[in-house]
N, C-alpha and C positions, 0 to 999 in steps of 0.2 A: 451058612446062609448069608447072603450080602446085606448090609442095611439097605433103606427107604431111602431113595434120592431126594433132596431136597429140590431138586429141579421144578421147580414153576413158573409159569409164563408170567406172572406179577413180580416175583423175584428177579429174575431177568430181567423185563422190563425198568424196573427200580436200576440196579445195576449198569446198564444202558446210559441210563437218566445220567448217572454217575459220573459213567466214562466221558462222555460226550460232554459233560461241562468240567472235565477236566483233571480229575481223579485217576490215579489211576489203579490198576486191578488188584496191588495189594495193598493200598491202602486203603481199600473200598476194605477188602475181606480181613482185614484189621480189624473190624470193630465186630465185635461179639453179637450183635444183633445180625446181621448176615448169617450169621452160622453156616459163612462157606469159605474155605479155604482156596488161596490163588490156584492151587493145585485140582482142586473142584474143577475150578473156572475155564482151566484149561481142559480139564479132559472133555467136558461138555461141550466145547467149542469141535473137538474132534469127533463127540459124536452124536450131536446135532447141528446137521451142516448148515440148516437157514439159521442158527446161530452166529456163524462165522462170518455169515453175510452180513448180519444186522449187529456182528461185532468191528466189523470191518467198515461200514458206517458213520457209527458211534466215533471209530478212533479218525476219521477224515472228519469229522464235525470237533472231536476232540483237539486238532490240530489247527482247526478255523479261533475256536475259544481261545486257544493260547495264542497265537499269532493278536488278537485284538488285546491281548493282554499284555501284550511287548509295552505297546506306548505307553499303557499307564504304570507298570513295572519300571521304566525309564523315566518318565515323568516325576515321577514320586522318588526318586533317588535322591538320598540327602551327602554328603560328604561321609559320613559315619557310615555309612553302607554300599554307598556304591560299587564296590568290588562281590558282594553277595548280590544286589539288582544285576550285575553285568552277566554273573554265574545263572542268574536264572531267566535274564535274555536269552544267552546261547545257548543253555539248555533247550528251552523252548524252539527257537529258530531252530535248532538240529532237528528235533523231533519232527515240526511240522516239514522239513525238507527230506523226511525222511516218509513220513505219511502221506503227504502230497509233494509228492519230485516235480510231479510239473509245473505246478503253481508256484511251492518254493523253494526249491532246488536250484542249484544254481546254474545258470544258463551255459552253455557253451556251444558259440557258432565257430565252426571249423571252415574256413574261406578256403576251398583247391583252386583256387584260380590266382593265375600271378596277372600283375599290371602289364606285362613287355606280352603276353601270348607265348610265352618260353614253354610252359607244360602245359601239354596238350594231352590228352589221354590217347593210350594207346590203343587203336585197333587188333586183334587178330582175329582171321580168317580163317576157319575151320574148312575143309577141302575134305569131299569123301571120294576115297578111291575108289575108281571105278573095277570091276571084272578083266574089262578087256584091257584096262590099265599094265594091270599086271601080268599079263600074255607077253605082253607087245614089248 
């Protein structure tokens, strides 16, 4: 007989709350008051799907908190530390470029046009044979 899920939309919710300012999912179910493990978390996302949606969310709002948290991370860096602030800029920057690409990802415009008119793009012509074509 399976145990009693501890699934509940206040638990969730709380958890959310979590993620979204910045936490993440196993350090949330780290703490013993949770009484859910990362592995919980995950299977629940698989199988309730409006959870995936408002987990998915949570981690583009979780990717907004860390990006505002760059400057004061930087700002606050003293000599004695700077090499740990820098490790948890980049950290951060990847994450949110990896949660929102378009917002912080990194841009790349690819220009197909030369200055002289040299490349042109190519035409072709698709021709359908005719019946009588092939008689004749």
């Amino acid at each position: 007989m399976a145990r009693p899920s501890k699934y509940s939309e206040e638990l969730v919710d709380k958890m959310l709350e979590e993620i979204a300012s910045g936490r993440s999912v196993i350090s949330i179910c780290r703490e013993e008051d949770w009484s859910v493990t990362h592995d919980t978390w995950y299977r629940w996302l698989y199988k309730y799907p409006e959870l995936s949606d408002r987990y998915a969310r949570a981690k583009s709002i979780q990717s907004e908190y860390e990006a505002d948290n760059i400057l004061d991370i930087a700002d606050n860096a003293t000599k004695e530390d700077f090499q740990v602030a820098r490790l948890r800029v980049d950290a951060r920057k990847w994450v949110a470029s990896k949660l929102v690409p378009k917002k912080y990802g990194e841009y790349k415009n690819i220009d197909h046009t030369t200055s002289d008119g040299s490349m042109k793009p190519t035409y072709i012509e698709l021709v359908a044979k005719h019946e009588e074509d092939e008689e004749g």
